[in-house]
N, C-alpha and C positions, 0 to 999 in steps of 0.2 A: 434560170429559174422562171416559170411561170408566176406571171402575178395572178391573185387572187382577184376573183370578181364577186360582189354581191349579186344573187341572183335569185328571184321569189317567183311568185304563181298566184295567177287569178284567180278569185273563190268560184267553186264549180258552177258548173253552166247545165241546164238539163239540154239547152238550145242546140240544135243540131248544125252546125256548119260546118262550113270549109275545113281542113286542117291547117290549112296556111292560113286561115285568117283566123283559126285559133290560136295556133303559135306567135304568131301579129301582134294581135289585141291581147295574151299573154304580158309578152314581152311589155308591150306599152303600157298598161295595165300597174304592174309591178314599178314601172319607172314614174308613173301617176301617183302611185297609191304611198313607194317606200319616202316617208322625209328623210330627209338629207342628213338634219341634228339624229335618227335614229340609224338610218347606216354610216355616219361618222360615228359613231358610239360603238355598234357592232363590230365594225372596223378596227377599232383599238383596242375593244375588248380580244379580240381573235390574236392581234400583232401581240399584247399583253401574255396570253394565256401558251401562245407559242414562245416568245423570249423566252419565259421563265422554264418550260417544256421542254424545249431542247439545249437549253443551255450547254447541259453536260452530254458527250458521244456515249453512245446508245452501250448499257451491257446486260440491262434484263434484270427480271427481279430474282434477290438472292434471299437469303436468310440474314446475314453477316456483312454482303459488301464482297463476296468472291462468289465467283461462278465457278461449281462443280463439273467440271472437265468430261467429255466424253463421252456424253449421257446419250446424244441425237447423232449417231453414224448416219455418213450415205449409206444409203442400202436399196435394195428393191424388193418392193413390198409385194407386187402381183396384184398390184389394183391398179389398172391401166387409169391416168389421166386424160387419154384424146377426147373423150365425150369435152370434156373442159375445154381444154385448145382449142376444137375446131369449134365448139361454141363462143368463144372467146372472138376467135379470125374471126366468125358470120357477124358476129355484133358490129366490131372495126370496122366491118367493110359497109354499115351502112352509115358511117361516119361522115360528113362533110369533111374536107382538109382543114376548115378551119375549127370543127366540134372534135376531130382528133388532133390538133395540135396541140388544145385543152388537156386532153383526157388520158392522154399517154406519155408517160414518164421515165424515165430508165429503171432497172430494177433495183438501185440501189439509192434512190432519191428517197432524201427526207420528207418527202407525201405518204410514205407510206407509217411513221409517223403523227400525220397532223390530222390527225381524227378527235370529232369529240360527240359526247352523248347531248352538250347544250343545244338550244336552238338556235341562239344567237350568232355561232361559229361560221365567219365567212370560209367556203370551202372550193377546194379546186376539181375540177372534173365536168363532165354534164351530167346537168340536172333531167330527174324524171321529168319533172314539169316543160321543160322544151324540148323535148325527143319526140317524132312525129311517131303514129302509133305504129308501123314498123319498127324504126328505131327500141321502142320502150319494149314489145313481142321480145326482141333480142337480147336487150338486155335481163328481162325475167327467162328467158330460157337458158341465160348463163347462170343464173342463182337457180333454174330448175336443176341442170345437172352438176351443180357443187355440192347444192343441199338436199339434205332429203326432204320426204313431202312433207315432215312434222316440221321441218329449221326454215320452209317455205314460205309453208300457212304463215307459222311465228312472224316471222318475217313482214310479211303482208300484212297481219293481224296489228304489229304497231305500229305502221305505214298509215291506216286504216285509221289508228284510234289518233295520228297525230292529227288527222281530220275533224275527229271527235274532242279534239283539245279545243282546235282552232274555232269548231260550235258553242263550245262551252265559253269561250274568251268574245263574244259578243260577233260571232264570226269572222274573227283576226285568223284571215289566212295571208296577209303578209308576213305572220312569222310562221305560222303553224300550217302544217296542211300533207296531203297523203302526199303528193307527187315532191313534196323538199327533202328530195334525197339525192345525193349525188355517185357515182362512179369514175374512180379512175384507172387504167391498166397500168399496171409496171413491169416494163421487158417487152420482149415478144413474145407471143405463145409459141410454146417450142417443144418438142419432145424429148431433148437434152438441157439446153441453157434454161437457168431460172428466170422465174417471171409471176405476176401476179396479179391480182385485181381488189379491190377493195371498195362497199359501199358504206356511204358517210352518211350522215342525217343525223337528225334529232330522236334519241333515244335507240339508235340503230347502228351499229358500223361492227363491219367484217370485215379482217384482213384474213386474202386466200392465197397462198405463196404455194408455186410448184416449181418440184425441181425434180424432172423423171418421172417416177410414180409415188414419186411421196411429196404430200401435202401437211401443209402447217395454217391451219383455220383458228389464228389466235392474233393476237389480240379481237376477242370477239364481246361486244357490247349490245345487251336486247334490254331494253325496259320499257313501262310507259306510264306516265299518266294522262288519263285514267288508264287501268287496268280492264275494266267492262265499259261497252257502251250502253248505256241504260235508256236509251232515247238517240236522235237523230239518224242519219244515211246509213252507220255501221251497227245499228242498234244489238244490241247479242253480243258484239263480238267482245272476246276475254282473252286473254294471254298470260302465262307465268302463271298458272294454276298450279300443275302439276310440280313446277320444282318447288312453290310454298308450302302443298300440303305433304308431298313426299320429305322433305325437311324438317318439318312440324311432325310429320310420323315418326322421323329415325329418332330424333333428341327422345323423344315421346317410346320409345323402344329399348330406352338403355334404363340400366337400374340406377339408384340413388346413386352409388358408388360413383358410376359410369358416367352419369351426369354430373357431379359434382366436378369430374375431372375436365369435361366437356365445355359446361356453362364458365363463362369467364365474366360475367356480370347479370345482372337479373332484371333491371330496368334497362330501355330503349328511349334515351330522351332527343338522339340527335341520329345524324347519317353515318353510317360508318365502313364504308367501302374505303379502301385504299389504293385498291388496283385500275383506277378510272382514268380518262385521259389525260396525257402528258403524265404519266406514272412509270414511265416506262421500266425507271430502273427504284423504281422502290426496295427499299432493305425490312423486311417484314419477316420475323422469324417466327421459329413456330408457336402454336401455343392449341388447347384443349386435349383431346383425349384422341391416343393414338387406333391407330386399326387394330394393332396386335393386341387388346385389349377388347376386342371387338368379337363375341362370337362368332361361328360358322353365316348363321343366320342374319345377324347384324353386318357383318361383312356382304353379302350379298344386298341387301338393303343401302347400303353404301356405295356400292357399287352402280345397283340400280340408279339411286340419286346423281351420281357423276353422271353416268348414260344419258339423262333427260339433257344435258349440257352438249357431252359429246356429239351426242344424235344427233344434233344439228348437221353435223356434215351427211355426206351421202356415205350408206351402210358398208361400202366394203371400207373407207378411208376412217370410218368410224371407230372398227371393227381393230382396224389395226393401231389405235391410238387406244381403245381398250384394252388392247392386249398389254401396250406402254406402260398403263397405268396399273394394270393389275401387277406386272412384274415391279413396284415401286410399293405396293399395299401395305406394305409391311413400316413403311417410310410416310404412311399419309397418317392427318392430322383431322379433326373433326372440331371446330369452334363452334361456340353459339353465343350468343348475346343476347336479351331480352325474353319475353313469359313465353310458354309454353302450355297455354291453353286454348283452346280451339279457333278463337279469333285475337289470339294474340299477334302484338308486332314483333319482328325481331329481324337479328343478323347472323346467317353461320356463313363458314368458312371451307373450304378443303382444299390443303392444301397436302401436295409433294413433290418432292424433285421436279416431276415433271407435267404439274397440273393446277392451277391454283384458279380456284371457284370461290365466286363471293355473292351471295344474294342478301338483298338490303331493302329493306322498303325506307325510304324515306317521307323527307316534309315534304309538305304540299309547297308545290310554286307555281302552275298553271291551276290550279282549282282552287280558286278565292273563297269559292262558301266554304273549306274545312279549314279546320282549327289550323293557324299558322304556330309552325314550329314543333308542332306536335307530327311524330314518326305517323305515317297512314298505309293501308293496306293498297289502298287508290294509287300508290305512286311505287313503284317498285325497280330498281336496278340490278342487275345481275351481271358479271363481267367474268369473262373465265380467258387466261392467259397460260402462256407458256414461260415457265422458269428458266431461269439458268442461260439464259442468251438466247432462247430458240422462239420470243416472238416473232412476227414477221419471215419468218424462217430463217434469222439472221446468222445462228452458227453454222445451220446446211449451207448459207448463200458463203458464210467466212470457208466453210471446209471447200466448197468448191474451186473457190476461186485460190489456194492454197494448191487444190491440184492442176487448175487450167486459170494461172493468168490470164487477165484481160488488162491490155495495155493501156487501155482508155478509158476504164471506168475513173468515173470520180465521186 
């Protein structure tokens, strides 16, 4: 196993230098700035939050506590992976020996696992912030051809505002900051054998599992607070618009009835995501108002709202996890929690066999001037997973290795 290392970033520079003597005074910078009593805390908090996380071996979230058998065939889908691969090898290869001994893990290692949305999370892989800008070029052209341009921006967008955090906190970029994000691969990129890649950070982490031509983009976490930058470097930038008001439309779309069966409480006084990290195998069954209950029109509206989630990957792998989901429509569920008027807080859900979407705004915990403990619009989480065992691609990687043993995984 790799051990974990604490690893942070200098607060930006407009100064033009060296890259080596950026990456330098980085480095030194962070070993100056982090005390010792706050990465011994971080430390324990991380060793803490994994104990308890992975306690139990991995089966995925169920309704009940059994996984529904059968549901994620191998199959070939006709959406070629190589763009991924060979952008994967170009990135490897501009690796040191010793930034790829970090960064690459077998495909079946519990890294893939130990992601979380906190900032505090010591994590494994290399960090944006010491990749020279080569290095960083490749690693964004491997999130170019995974994601599409909208799951990209996103992407960047709360990369961006965690900068925007780090201005707002008295310019604390020891905890906060655009480049604290990390990458690790797992496997080899391969046109047969599975394998994968995943990036971590604060308010950020994608797991991207391939196996042939079909991909599994789940466990997938985007939030941020703030939500807009209203002043500083990033100033404009917004993210998670479109899945809050397209949500606030659909509930906002159903009749009394429809919502009655929908809304499952009417005040929002706390956080209520369940699917967030170390969750992996939550038992969460169903609840609100089903599709088939859902007109023609509402149904497509629905659909649209999953899409804004989906779309995050690139459009043909998108394309064919929409099709997933539409043959399950009949099987999905629509939750909500909280008002339903135009600048209302709230929480829905969507959930089915083979989808489960949660968006949340929560309390403030980086923006001290808002009301603590009260839900805010400023802070929002969103998490969308794969039921039934197939996060991580974990039943394609069980069905595989069912057909071709591997002697020496462990």
């Amino acid at each position: 196993m790799h051990r974990r290392k604490f690893l942070g970033i200098m607060a930006g520079t407009s100064v033009v230098v060296s890259l080596a003597s950026v990456l330098t005074h980085s480095v030194k910078s962070h070993a100056q700035q982090l005390s010792g009593a706050l990465a011994e805390r971080f430390r324990r908090m991380s060793q803490e939050a994994e104990a308890r996380g992975l306690a139990e071996p991995f089966k995925g979230v169920t309704t009940n506590g059994d996984v529904i058998p059968g549901l994620f065939p191998i199959r070939s889908t006709g959406v070629s992976t190589a763009p991924v691969r060979s952008t994967a090898e170009a990135f490897l290869a501009t690796l040191t020996p010793e930034q790829r001994a970090k960064t690459v893990f077998s495909v079946d290692d519990p890294e893939w696992r130990k992601w979380m949305n906190q900032h505090f999370y010591i994590r494994q892989g290399i960090g944006f912030y010491e990749m020279a800008e080569a290095q960083r070029e490749a690693a964004f052209d491997l999130l170019r051809v995974s994601l599409s341009a909208k799951g990209l921006e996103q992407s960047r967008d709360i990369m961006r505002l965690n900068h925007t955090l780090g201005e707002l906190n008295n310019n604390n970029f020891e905890e906060y900051g655009e480049w604290l994000f990390w990458i690790t691969v797992m496997g080899v990129p391969s046109e047969e054998e599975p394998w994968g890649w995943q990036l971590d950070g604060h308010h950020l982490a994608i797991n991207y599992f391939v196996l042939g031509d079909q991909v599994v983009m789940t466990p997938t976490f985007m939030g941020s607070e703030p939500v807009t930058a209203t002043a500083g470097r990033y100033e404009g930038t917004t993210v998670l618009q479109n899945e809050q008001n397209k949500g606030l439309a659909l509930i906002n779309a159903l009749d009394d009835a429809q919502r009655e069966n929908a809304i499952i409480e009417v005040s929002k006084t706390r956080n209520n995501n369940v699917g967030e990290a170390f969750q992996d195998n939550v038992v969460l069954d169903y609840a609100g108002i089903r599709a088939t209950e859902f007109t023609a029109e509402q149904k497509e509206q629905l659909l649209d709202l999953i899409g804004e989630y989906v779309r995050n990957m690139r459009d043909g792998h998108a394309t064919v996890k929409m099709n997933e989901v539409r043959q399950h429509l009949d099987e999905t569920r629509f939750t909500w929690l909280g008002g339903t008027e135009p600048n209302s807080v709230f929480y829905y859900r969507i959930h089915s066999p083979v989808i489960l979407i949660e968006f949340d705004h929560q309390t403030p915990i980086g923006l001290q001037y808002l009301e603590q403990g009260q839900p805010t619009r400023e802070h929002i989480h969103t998490v969308v997973r794969t039921p039934n065992g197939n996060d991580y691609g974990r039943d394609l990687l069980r069905q595989h290795y069912q057909q071709h043993p591997h002697p020496h995984r462990h």
